[in-house]
C-alpha positions in Angstrom: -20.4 -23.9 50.9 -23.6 -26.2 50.3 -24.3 -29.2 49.0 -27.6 -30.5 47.8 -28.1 -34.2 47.2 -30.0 -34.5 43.5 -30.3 -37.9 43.0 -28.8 -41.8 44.2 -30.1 -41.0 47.7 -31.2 -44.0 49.1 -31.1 -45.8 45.7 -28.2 -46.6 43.4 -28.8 -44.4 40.4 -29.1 -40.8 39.1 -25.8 -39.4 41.0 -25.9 -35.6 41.1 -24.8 -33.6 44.0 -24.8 -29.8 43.6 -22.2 -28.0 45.1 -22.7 -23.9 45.8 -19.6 -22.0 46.4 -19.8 -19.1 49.1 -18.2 -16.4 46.4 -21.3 -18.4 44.1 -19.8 -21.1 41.7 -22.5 -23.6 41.6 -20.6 -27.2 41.1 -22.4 -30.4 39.9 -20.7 -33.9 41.1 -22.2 -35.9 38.4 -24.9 -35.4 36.4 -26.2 -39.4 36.0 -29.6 -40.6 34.7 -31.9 -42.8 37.0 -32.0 -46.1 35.1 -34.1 -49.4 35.7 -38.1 -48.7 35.1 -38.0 -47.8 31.4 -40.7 -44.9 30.5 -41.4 -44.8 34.3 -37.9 -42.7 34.8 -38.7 -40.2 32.6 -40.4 -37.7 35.2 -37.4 -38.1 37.4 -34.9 -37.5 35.1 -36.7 -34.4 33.7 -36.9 -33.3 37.3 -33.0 -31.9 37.6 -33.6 -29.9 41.0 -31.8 -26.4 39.2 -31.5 -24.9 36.2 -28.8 -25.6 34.2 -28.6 -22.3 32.5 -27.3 -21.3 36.1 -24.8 -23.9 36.2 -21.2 -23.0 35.9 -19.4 -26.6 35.5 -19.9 -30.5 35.8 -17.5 -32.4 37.7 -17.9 -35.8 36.0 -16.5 -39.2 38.0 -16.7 -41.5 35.4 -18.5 -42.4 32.0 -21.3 -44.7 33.5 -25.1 -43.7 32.3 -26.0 -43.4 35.8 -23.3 -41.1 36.3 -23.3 -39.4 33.5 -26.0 -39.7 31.5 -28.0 -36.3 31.9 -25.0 -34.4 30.3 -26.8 -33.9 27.0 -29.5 -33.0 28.1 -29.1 -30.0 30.9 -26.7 -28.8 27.2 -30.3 -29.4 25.5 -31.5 -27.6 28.4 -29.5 -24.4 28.8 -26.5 -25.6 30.1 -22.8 -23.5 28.8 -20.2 -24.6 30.9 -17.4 -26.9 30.9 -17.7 -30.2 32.1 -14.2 -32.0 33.5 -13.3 -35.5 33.5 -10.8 -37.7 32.5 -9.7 -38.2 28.7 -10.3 -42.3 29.3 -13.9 -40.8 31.0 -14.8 -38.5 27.8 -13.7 -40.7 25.0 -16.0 -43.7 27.0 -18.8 -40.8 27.2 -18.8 -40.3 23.8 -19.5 -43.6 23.0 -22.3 -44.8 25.7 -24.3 -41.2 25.6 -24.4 -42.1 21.6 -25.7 -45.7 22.8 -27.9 -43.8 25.4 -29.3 -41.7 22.6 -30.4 -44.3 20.5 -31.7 -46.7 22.8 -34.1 -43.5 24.3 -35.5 -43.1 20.5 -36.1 -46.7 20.6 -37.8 -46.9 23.9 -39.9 -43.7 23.2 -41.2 -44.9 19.8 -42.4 -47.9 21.4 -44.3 -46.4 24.3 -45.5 -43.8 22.1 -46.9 -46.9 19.5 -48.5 -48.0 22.9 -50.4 -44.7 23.8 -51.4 -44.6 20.3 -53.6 -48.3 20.4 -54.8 -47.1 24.2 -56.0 -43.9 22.6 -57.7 -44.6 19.2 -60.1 -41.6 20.1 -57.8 -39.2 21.8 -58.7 -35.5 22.7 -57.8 -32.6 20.5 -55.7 -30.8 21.2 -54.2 -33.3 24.2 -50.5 -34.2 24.3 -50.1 -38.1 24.9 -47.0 -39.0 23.3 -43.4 -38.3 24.8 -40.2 -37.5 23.5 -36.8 -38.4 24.2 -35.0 -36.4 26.6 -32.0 -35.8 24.0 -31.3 -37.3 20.8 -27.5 -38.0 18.9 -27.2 -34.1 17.8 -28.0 -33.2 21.5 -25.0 -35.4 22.9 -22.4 -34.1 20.0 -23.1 -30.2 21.0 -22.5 -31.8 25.1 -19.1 -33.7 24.1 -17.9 -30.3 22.6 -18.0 -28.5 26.5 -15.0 -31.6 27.6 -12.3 -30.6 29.2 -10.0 -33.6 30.6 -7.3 -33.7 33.0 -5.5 -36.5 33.7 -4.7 -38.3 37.3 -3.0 -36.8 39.9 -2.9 -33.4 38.5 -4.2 -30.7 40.8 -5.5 -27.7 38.7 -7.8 -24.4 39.0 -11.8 -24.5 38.2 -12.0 -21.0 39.8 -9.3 -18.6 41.1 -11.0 -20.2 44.6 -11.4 -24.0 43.7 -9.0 -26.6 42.8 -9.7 -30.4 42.0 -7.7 -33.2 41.8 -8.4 -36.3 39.8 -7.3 -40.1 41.8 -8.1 -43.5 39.7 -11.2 -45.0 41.7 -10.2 -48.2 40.0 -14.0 -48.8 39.4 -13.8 -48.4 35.7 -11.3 -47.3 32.9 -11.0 -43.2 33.6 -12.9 -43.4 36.8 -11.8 -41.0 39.4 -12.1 -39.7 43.1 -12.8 -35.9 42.6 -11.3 -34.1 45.4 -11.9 -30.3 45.4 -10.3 -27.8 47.6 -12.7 -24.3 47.9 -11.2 -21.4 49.9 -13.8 -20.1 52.3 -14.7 -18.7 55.2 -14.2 -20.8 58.4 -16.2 -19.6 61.5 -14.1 -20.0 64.9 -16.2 -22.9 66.0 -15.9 -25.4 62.4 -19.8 -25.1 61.6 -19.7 -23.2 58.3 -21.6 -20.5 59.8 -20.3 -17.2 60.8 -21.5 -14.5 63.0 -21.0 -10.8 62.2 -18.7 -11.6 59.5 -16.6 -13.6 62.0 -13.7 -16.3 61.0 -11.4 -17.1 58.7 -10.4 -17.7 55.6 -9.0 -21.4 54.5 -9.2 -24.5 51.7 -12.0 -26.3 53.1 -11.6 -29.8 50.9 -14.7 -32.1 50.0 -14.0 -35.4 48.2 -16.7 -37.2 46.0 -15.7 -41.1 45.4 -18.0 -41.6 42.8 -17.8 -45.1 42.6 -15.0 -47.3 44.4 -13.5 -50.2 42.4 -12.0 -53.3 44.5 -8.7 -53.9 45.6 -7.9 -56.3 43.0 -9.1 -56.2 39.7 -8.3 -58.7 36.4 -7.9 -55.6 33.9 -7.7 -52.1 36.3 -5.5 -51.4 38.7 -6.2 -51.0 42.3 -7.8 -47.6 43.6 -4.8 -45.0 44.3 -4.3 -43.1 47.8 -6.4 -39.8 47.7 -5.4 -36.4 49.9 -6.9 -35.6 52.9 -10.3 -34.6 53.2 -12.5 -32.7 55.7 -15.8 -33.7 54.2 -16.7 -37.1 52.5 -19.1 -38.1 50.0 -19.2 -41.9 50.0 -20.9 -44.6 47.7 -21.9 -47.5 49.3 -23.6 -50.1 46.7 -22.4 -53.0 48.7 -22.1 -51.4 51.7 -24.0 -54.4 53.1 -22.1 -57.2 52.0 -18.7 -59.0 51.1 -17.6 -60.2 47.8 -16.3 -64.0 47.3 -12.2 -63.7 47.1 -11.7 -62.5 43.6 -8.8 -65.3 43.0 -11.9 -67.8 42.3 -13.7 -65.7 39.8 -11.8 -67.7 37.0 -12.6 -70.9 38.5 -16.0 -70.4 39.4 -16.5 -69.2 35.6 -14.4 -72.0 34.2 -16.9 -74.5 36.7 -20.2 -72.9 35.0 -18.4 -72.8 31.0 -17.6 -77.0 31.5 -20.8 -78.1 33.2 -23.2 -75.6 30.9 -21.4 -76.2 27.3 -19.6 -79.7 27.9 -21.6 -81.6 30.3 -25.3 -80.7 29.5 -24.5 -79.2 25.7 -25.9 -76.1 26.5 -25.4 -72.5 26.1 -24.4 -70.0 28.9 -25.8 -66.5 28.3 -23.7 -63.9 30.6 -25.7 -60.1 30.2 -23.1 -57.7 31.0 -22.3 -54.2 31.2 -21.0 -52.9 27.7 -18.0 -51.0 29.2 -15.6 -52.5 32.1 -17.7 -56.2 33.0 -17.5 -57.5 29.8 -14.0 -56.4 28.9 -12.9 -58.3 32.1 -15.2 -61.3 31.1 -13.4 -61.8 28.1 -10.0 -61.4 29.5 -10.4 -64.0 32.1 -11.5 -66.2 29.5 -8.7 -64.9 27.5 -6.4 -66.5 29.7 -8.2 -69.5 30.3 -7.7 -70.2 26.7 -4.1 -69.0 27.2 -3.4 -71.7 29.3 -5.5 -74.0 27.3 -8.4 -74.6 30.1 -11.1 -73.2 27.7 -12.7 -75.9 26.0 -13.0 -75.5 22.3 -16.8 -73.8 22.0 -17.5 -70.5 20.8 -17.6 -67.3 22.2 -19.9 -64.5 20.6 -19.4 -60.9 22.5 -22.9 -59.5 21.0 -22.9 -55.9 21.5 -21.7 -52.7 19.2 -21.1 -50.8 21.8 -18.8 -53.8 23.9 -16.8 -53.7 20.6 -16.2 -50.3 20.7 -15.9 -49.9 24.3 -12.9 -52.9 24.0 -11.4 -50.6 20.6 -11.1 -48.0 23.7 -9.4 -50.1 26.2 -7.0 -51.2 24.0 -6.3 -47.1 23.5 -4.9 -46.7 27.3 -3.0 -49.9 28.2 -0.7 -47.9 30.6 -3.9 -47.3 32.9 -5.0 -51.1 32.9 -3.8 -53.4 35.4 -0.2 -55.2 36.4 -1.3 -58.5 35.3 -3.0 -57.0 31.5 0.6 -55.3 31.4 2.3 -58.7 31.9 -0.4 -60.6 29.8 1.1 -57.8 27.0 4.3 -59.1 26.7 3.4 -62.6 25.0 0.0 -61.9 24.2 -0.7 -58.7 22.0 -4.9 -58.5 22.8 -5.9 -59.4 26.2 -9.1 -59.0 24.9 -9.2 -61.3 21.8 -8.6 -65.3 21.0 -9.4 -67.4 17.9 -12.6 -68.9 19.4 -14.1 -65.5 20.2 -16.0 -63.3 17.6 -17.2 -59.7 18.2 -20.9 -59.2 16.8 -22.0 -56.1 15.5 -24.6 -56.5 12.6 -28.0 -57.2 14.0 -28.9 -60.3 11.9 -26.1 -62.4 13.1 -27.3 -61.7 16.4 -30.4 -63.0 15.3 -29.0 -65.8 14.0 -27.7 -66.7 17.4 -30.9 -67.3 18.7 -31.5 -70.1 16.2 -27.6 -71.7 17.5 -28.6 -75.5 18.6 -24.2 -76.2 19.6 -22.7 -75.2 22.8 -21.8 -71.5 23.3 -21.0 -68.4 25.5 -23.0 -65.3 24.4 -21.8 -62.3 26.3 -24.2 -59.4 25.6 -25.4 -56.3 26.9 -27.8 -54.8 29.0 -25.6 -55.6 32.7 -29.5 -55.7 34.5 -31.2 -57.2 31.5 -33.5 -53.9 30.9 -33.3 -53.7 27.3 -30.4 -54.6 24.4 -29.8 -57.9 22.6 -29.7 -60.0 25.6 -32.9 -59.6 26.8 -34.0 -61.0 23.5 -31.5 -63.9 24.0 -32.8 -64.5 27.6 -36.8 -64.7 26.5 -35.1 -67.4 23.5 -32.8 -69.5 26.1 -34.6 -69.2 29.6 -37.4 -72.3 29.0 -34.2 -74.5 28.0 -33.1 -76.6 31.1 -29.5 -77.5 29.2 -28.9 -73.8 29.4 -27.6 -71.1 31.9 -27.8 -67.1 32.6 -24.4 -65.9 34.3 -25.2 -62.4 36.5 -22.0 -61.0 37.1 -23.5 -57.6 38.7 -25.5 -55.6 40.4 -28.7 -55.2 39.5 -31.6 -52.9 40.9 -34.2 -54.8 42.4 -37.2 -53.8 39.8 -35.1 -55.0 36.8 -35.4 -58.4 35.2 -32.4 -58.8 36.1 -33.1 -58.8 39.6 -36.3 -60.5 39.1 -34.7 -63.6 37.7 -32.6 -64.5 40.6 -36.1 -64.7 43.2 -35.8 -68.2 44.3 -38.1 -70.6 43.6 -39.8 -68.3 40.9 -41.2 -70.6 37.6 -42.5 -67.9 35.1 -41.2 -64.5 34.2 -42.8 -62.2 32.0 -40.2 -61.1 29.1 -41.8 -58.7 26.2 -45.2 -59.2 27.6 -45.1 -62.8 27.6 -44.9 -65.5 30.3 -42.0 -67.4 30.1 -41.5 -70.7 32.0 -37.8 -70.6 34.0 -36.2 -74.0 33.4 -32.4 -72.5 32.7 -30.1 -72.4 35.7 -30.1 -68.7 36.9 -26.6 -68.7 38.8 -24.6 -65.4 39.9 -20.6 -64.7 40.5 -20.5 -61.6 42.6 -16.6 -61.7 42.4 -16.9 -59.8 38.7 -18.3 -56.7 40.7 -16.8 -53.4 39.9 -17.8 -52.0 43.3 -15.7 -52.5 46.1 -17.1 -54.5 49.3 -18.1 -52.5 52.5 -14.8 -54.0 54.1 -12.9 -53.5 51.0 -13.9 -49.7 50.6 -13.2 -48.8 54.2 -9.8 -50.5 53.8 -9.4 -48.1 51.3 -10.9 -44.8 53.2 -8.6 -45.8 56.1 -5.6 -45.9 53.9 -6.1 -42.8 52.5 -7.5 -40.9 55.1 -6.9 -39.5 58.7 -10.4 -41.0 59.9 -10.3 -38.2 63.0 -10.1 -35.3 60.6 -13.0 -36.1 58.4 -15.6 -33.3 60.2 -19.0 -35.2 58.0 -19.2 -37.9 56.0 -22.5 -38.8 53.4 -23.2 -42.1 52.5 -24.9 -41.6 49.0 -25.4 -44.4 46.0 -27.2 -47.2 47.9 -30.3 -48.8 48.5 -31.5 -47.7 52.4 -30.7 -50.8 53.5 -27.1 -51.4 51.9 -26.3 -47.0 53.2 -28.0 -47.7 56.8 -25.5 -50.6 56.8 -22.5 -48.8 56.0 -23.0 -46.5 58.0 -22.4 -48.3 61.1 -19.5 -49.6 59.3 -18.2 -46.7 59.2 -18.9 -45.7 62.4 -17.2 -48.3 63.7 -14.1 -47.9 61.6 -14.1 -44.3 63.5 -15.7 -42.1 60.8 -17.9 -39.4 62.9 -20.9 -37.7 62.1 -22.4 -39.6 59.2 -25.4 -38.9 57.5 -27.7 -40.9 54.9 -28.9 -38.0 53.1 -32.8 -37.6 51.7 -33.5 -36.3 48.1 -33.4 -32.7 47.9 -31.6 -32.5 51.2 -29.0 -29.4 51.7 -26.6 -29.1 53.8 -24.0 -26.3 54.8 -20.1 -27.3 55.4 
């Protein structure tokens, strides 16, 4: 068996890891689009590293775009096989690869309007303008090749693979993919034989995708996963620890009263459409529950964060304890008479033109594109108001930008903008585990002496060089920080 690391090598986007079986089933762990440099991604996500015509399945972790996000378009591209997940996962996909589609057609008519004015005497016959790597027809051909499974059940890909789906806790449908391949073992555990040499036996490789934290306001804690001799391992945070999650609703509640009461203004939280936002609003949920809230309005501003919440509401039994509780006197976690769900585009407009306290809750989560960004350029000169980070954010995003200290101007849709908001950030709301928190985890499920090699993918160098020695010192053996394009044989 190989493996061949396609993408969030050193860098926290694009997952795709291609696995080749000895009898030949080629395998791909994710197939997710690099995000964060608008037009500048394009190359790399055109560049898969195989040919999906050759590819026989896609084993999908969960439904975020830089997880998943290349699906339509290696289907564009050739691709016939099934592609498993969970059905949480595939309804969620068929949502945000819609969202994907449009905000593509968006991005490429602009840059193409840009070519256009640095051209006015272009070459005949010379292509300048690009196209979108898949549209909307493009990502309802992909969501016809689904196939769902839900957790816990082990089941065949190929008379010699098996897979078994584990909630990550990381997002609604997210999973640790565990696959068992039967192959041949040579006498000394290397992977390579001599003379036809050794044998046969379920060699198992797990892929964690992405690892939620311990506790969460709206998922339930990751679940126990088998046994594993070879581990693939995320490790966004693997530098770092995450404030106590017990004073997320207090540090939130802190920044709601001295933003809206005390200096009138309002607080502007970008957010991931699916998973951040629904927990957003569910700690503010209970806030008002309990009558803490004060009496301002919240606008979520985002289609595709109502729709998302439409699917939460669909799988209650696979949400947390405490939203199962919240259930029994409150029938929507995820709704309250000061809150209001924006759709239609000229209301959000509208909010831009607000002058009374408010929380707007919008996406995009690194503040790359979507309604917020527009809400940000209108807001971030205004010293009454504040812009809530409650994620991750790649370092060449604006959202990432923002946070520099001492930094006075920002360029927003070409135009220098003078910082006067408070820029504050509650890491607490993270949907990735800590590095302590994810080898608490690993540990718990895991016999750390029988894992032969472990990879340390989905992190910037820094964060997986960290976690490695983390790992190392929590017993883990032969660990590896693989390069792009890098293969190795298990």
């Amino acid at each position: 068996m190989k493996v061949q690391f396609l993408g969030a090598t050193r860098e926290v986007t694009g997952s795709k890891h291609l696995i080749t079986t000895d009898s030949g089933h080629t395998i791909l762990l994710d197939c997710g689009m690099y995000q964060g440099k608008g037009m500048e991604t394009d190359a790399a996500n055109r560049d898969l590293g195989f040919d999906p015509a050759t590819l026989d399945c896609v084993v999908l972790s969960h439904a975020h775009i830089d997880h998943s996000g290349l699906i339509p378009y290696i289907v564009k591209m050739g691709f016939k096989g099934d592609i498993y997940c969970t059905p949480a996962t595939r309804d969620l996909c068929a949502l945000m690869l819609a969202d994907t589609a449009f905000i593509q057609e968006q991005d490429v008519r602009t840059y193409n309007k840009k070519i256009d004015r640095q051209n006015p005497h272009k070459e005949k016959g010379k292509k300048y303008k690009v196209e979108p790597l898949y549209n909307q027809q493009d990502v309802n051909r992909a969501m016809k090749h689904f196939v769902t499974y839900g957790y816990d059940r082990r089941f065949r890909l190929f008379d010699d693979v098996l897979l078994t789906f584990t909630n990550s806790g990381h997002m609604l449908g997210g999973a640790i993919c565990s696959l068992e391949v039967y192959e041949t073992v040579s006498p000394d555990g290397t992977g390579e034989t001599l003379d036809g040499k050794g044998a046969k036996r379920w060699k198992r490789l797990t892929y964690t995708g992405d690892i939620g934290r311990p506790k969460s306001h709206i998922l339930p804690s990751p679940q126990l996963f088998p046994q594993c001799d070879y581990l693939i391992c995320e490790s966004t945070y693997g530098d770092r620890l995450h404030d106590a999650p017990e004073a997320t609703e207090e540090q939130l509640l802190g920044i709601v009263e001295d933003t809206c009461v005390y200096r009138k203004g309002q607080l502007l939280i970008p957010s991931f459409s699916v998973g951040r936002t629904q927990e957003i609003v569910y700690v503010l949920n209970q806030l008002y529950n309990d009558g803490r809230l004060p009496h301002i309005p919240v606008y979520v501003d985002s289609p595709m964060s109502t729709n998302a919440t439409q699917i939460f509401r669909m799988y209650p039994d696979e949400l947390s304890d405490e939203v199962q509780d919240t259930l029994r006197f409150d029938p929507d976690p995820f709704g309250f008479n000061t809150l209001r769900y924006i759709t239609d585009i000229n209301e959000s407009k509208m909010l831009n033109h607000k002058e009374e306290p408010c929380i707007i809750i919008s996406a995009s989560g690194m503040l790359e594109a979507g309604r917020i960004k527009h809400h940000v350029a209108n807001h971030i000169s205004d010293p009454r108001c504040t812009i809530l980070i409650v994620g991750y954010c790649e370092p060449t995003t604006l959202g990432a930008r923002i946070q520099q200290p001492g930094l006075q101007w920002i360029s927003i849709f070409g135009l220098d903008r003078r910082i006067k908001a408070q820029i504050t950030k509650i890491e607490s709301f993270s949907g990735h585990g800590d590095y302590q928190e994810m080898i608490d985890y690993l540990t718990r499920s895991l016999q750390v002496n029988d894992v032969k090699r472990v990879f340390v993918v989905h992190g910037a160098e820094e964060a997986a060089t960290a976690y490695k020695e983390h790992l190392h010192e929590a017993g883990f053996k032969n660990i590896e920080v693989p390069e792009h394009g890098e293969e190795v044989v298990l």
